[in-house]
C-alpha positions as CSV (number, residue, x, y, z in Angstrom):
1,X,23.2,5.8,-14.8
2,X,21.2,2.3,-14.2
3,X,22.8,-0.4,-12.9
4,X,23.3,-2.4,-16.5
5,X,22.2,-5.7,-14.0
6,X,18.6,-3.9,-13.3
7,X,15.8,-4.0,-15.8
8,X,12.7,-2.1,-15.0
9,X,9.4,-2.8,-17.2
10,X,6.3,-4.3,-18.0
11,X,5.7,-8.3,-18.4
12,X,5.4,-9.7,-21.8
13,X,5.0,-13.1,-20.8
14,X,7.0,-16.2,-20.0
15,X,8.8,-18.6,-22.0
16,X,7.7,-21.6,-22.6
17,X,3.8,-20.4,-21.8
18,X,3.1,-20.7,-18.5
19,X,0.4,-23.2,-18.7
20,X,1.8,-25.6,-15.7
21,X,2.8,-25.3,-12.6
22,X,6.2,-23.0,-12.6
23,X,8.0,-25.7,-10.6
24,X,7.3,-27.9,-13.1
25,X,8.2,-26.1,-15.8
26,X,11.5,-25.1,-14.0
27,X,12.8,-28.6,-13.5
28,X,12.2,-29.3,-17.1
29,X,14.9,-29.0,-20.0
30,X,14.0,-25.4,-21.0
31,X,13.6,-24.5,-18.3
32,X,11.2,-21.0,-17.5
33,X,12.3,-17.5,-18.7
34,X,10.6,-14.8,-18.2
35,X,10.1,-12.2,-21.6
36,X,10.1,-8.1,-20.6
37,X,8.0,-5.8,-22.7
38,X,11.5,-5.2,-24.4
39,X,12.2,-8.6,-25.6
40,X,14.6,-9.5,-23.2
41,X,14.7,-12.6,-21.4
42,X,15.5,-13.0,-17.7
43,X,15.8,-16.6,-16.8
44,X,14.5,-18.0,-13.5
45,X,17.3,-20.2,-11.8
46,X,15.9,-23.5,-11.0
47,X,18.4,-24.1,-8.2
48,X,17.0,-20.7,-6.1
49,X,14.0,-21.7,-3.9
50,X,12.1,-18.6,-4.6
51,X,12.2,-18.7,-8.2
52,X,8.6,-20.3,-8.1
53,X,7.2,-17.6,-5.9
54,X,9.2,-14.9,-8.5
55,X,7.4,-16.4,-11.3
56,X,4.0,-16.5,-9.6
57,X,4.7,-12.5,-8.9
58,X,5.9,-11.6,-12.3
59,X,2.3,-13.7,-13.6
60,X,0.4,-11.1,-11.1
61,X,2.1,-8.4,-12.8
62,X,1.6,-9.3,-16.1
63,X,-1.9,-9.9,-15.6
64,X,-2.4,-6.1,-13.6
65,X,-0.2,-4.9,-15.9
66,X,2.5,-3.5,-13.5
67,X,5.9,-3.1,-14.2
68,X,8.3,-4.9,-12.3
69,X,11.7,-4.3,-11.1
70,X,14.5,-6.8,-12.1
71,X,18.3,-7.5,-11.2
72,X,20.1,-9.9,-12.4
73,X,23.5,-12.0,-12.4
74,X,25.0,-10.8,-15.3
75,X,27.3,-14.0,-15.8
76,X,24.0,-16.5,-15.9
77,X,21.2,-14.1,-16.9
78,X,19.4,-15.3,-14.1
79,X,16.8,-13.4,-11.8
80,X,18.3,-12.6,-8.4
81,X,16.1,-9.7,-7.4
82,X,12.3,-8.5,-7.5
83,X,10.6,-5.4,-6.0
84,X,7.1,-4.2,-7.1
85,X,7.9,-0.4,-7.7
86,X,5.7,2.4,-7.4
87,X,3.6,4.2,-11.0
88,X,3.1,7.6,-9.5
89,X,3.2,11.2,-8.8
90,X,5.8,13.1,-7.2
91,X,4.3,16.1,-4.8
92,X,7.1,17.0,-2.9
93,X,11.2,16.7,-2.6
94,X,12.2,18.4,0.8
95,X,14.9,17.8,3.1
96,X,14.8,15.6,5.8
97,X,18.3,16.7,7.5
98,X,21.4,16.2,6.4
99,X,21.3,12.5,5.4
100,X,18.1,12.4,3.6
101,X,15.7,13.7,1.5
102,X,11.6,13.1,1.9
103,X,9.9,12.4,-1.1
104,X,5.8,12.4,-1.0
105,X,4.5,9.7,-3.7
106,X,0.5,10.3,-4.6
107,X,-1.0,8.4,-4.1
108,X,1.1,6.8,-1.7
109,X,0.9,7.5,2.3
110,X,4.6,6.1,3.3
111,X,7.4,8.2,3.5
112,X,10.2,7.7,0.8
113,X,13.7,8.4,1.6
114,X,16.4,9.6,-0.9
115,X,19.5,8.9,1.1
116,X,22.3,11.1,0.8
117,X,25.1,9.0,0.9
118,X,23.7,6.7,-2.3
119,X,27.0,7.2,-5.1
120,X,23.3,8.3,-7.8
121,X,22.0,10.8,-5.0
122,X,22.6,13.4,-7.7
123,X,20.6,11.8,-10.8
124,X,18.1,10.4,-8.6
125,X,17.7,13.8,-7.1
126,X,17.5,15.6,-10.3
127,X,15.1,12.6,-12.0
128,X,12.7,13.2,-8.8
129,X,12.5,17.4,-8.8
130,X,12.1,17.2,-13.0
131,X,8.6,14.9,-12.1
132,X,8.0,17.5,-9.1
133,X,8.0,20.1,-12.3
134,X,6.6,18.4,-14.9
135,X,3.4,16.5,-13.4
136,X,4.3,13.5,-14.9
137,X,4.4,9.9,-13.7
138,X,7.5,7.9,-12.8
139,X,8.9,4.4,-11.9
140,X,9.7,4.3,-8.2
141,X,11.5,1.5,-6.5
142,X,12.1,1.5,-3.3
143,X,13.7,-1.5,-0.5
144,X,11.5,-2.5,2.4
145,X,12.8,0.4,4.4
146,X,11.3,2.5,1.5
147,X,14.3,4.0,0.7
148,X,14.4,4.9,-2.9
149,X,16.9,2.9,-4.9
150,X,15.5,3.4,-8.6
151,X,13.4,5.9,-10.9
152,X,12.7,6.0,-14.5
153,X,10.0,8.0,-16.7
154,X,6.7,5.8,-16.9
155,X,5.8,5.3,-20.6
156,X,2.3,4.3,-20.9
157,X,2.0,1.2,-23.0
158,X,5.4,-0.3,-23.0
159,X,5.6,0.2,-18.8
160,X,1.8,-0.9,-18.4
161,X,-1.8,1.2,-18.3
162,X,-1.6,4.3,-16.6
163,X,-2.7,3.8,-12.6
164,X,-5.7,5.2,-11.3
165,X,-4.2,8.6,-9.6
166,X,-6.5,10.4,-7.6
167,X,-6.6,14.3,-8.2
168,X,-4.7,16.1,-5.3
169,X,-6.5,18.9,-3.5
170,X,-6.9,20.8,-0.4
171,X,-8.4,19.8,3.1
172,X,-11.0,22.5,3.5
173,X,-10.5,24.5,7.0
174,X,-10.9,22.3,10.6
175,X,-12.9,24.6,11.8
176,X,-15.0,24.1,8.5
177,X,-14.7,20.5,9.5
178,X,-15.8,20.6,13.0
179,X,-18.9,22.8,12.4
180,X,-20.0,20.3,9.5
181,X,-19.3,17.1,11.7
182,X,-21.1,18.9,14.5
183,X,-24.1,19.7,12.7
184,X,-24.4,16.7,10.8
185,X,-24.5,14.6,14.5
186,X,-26.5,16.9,16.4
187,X,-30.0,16.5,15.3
188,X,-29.5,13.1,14.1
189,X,-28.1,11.9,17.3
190,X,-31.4,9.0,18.4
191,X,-30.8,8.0,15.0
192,X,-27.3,7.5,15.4
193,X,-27.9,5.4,18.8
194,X,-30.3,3.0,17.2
195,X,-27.4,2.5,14.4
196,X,-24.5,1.6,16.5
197,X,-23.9,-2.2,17.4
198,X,-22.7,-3.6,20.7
199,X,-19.2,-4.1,21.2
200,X,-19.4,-7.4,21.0
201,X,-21.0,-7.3,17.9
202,X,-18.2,-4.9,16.9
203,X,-15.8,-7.3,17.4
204,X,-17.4,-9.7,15.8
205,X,-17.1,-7.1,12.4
206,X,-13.6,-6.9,13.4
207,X,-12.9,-10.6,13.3
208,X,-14.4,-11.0,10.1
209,X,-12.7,-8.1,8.4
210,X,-9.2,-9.5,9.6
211,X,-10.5,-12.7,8.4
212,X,-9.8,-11.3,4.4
213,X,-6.1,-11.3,5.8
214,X,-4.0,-12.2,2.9
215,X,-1.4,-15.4,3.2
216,X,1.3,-13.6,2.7
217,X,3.5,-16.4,0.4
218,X,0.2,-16.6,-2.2
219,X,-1.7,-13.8,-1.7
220,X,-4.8,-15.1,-3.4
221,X,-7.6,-12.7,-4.2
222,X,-9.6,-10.9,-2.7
223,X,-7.7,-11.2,0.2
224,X,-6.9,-7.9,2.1
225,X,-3.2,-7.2,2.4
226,X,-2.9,-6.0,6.5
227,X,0.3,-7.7,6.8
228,X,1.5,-5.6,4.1
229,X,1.0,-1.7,6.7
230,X,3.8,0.0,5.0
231,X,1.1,1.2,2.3
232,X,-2.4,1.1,0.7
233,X,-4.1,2.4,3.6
234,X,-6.7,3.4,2.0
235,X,-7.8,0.7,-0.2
236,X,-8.1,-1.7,2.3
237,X,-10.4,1.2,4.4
238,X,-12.8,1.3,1.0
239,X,-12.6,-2.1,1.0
240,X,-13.9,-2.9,4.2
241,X,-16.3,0.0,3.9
242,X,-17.5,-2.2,0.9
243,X,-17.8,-4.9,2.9
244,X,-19.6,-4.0,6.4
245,X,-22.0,-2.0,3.7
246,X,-22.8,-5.4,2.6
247,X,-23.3,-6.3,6.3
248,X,-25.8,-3.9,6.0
249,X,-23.9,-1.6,8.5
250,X,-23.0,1.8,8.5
251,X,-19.1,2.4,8.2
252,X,-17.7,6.2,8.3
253,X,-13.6,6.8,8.0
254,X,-11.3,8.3,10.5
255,X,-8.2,10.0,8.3
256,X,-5.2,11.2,10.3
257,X,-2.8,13.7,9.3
258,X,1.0,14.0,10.5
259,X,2.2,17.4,11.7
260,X,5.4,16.0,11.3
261,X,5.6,12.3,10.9
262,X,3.5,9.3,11.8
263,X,5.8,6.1,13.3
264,X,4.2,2.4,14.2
265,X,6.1,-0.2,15.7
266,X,5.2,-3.7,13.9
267,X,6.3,-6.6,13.5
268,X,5.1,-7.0,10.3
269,X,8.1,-5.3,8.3
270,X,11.4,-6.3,8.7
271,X,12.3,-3.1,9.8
272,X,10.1,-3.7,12.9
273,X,8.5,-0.4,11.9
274,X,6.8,1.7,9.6
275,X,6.6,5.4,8.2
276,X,3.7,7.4,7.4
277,X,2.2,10.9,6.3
278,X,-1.1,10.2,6.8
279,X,-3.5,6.6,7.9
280,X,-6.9,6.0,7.6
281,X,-9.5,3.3,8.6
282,X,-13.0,2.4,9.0
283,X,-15.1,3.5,12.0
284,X,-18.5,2.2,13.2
285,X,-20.7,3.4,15.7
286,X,-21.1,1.2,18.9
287,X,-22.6,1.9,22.3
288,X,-21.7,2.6,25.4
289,X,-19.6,2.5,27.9
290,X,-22.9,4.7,29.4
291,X,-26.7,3.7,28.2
292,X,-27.8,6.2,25.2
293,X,-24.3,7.1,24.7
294,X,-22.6,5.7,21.5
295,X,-18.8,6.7,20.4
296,X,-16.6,5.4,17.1
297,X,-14.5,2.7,16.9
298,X,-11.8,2.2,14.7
299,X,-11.7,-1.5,12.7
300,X,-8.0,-1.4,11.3
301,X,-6.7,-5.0,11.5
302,X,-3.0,-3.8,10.1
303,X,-2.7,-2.4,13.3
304,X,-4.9,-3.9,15.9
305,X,-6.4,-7.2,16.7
306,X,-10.0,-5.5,18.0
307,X,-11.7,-2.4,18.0
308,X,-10.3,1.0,19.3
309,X,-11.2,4.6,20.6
310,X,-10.0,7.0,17.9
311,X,-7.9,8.4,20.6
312,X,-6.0,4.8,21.0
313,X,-5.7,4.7,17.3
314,X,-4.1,7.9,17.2
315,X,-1.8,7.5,20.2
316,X,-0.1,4.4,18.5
317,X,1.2,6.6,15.4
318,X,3.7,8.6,17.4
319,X,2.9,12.5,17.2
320,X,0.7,13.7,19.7
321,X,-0.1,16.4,17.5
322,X,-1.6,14.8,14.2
323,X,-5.0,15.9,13.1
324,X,-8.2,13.4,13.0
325,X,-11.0,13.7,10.3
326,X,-13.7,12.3,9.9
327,X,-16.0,11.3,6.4
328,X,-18.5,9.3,5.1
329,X,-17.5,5.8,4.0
330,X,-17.7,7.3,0.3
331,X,-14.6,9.0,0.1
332,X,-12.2,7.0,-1.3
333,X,-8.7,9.5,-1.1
334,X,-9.4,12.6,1.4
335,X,-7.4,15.0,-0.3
336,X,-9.3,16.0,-3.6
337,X,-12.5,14.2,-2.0
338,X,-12.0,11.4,-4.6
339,X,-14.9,8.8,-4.8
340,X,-14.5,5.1,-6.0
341,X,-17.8,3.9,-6.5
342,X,-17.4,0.8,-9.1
343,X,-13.9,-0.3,-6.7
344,X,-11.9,0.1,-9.9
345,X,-9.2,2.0,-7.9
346,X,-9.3,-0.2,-4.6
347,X,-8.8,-3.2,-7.0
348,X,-6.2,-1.7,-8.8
349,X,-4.3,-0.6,-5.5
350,X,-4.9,-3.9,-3.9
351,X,-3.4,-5.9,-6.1
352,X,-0.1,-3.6,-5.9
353,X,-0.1,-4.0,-2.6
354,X,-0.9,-8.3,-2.7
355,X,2.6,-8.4,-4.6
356,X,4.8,-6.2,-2.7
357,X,3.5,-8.4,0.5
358,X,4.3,-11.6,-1.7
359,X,7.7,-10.3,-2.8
360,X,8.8,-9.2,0.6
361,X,7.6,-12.5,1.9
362,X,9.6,-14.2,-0.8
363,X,12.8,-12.6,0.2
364,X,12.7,-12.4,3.8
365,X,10.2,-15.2,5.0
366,X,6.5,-14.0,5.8
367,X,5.6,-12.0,8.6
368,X,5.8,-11.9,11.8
369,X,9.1,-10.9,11.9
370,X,11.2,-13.0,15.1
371,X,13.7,-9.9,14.8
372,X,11.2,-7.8,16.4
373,X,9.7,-6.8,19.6
């Protein structure tokens, strides 16, 4: 059973309005209360230092319309807790050994632990295989070692709009792959050439894409959340895409696939590391090292600080045996070939993403972590 100190739902707004500054409005007799889509009130201690930056988060929320996940001191009523949980789709439930089970999240690309030795490891289990049957949407919390600590049935309406799921489908054959990539660059390949920039150039793109870099304690938009790698991969990819298009360049995606598990070393999570079944990022053509040769480089600021050989990209994720693909700067989710022309979805998924890096920041400082190598 829930903890009867955890609330998951939707914001309904705050009491009194939040039409001044939430410091403000903390110090003042009333003092600020957040409402739930429930009715029920959460109050926002005006003595905890990050009650400011939990009401600025719960305001992002309310206005995506994304449920939140609450726990409070029972005694005072007060807020002691926020994570930004996950609205989606549970593909798979598998065993990871004997201490954990995987659970695959679409559209997510982290790996999420059930843990074994958790005292609800049997209702969590059960809650997870019944939306692996059914199809339908759930609640997902997880800490920052995405470790799952909460589900719950998504209720469209009183839990927020339904997200913006991509449709899962099959990667067609590599060999299918390899013949189209090959005969897509052959006779194109002068073309190609006169396309690519210099690598100074390229890190010129580079700098300006990590330029979007989100600060981490206010997040303001459009800012790109990279110091947030755990997840959303691939809406900061479209987003970049987006904007070196508006360069007037030529981005293409490089999507890698774990045979097993992908692994980075950062010291951007607390954890000093992250988790992943798949990564993808932008590419662009540049030339050299040789005259009329050109190769891809990867731009993906959440894990580099310039551009990289696809080969260096993949050698940082930890299994030598992960498969590359590559796409047009279209495709917005691989599997399914999913398109996001209007941004709808990156916007959506970016703003997820801008609050889980403001609520981790909130709760243990903002990254870099000094814990870390």
């Amino acid at each position: 059973m829930p903890s009867p100190n955890v609330i998951v739902s939707a914001v309904a707004g705050f009491e009194p309005a939040l039409d001044r500054p939430p410091a403000e409005l903390l110090r003042s007799e009333r003092g600020l209360s957040v409402v739930l889509a429930e009715g029920r009130r959460v109050r926002l201690d005006p003595t905890n230092p990050r009650s400011v930056g939990f009401a600025q988060v719960l305001e992002g929320a309310r206005r995506q319309g994304l449920p939140v996940y609450v726990e409070t001191d029972l005694a005072t009523s007060s807020m002691t807790r926020l994570l930004i949980p996950y609205v989606a789709r549970v593909t798979a439930v598998r065993p990871e050994n004997d201490k954990a089970l995987v659970v695959e999240l679409l559209p997510s690309h982290a790996r999420h632990m059930l843990r074994r030795d958790r005292p609800d490891f049997g209702e969590l289990e059960e809650q997870l295989k019944a939306a692996l049957r059914s199809g339908q949407s759930v609640i997902v919390t997880g800490d920052d070692a995405h470790n799952i600590i909460d589900v719950r049935p998504f209720r469209p309406g009183p839990d927020g709009p339904p997200p913006p799921l991509p449709g899962p489908g099959p990667l067609p054959p590599s060999w299918f792959r390899r013949l189209m990539r090959s005969l897509w660059r052959f006779p194109w390949w002068p073309r190609c050439w006169f396309g690519c920039s210099s690598m100074a150039r390229a890190q010129q793109i580079f700098n300006a894409m990590s330029a979007t870099s989100c600060d981490p304690l206010t997040v303001p938009p459009p800012c790109i959340p990279f110091l947030y790698p755990d997840d959303g991969c691939w809406a900061r990819a479209h987003e970049m895409c987006r904007l070196m298009i508006n360069m007037s360049l030529s981005p293409r995606k490089v999507w890698i696939q774990a045979s097993t598990r992908l692994r980075v070393n950062t010291r951007n999570n607390p954890n000093c590391y992250v988790e992943w079944g798949w990564h993808v990022a932008p590419t662009l053509c540049v030339w050299g090292p040789f005259p009329f040769l050109f190769r891809s480089m990867v731009i993906d600021p959440s894990l580099f600080s310039t551009p990289v050989t696809k080969a260096t990209w993949k050698g940082v994720q930890g299994d030598p045996n992960a498969s590359l693909t590559d796409t047009d700067a279209s495709i917005y989710y691989l599997w399914g070939s999913v398109t996001d022309p209007t941004y709808s979805q990156t916007n959506y998924y970016l703003a997820v993403y801008r609050l889980a890096l403001q609520t981790r920041a909130l709760q243990f400082g903002p990254p870099p972590y000094a814990n870390c190598p």
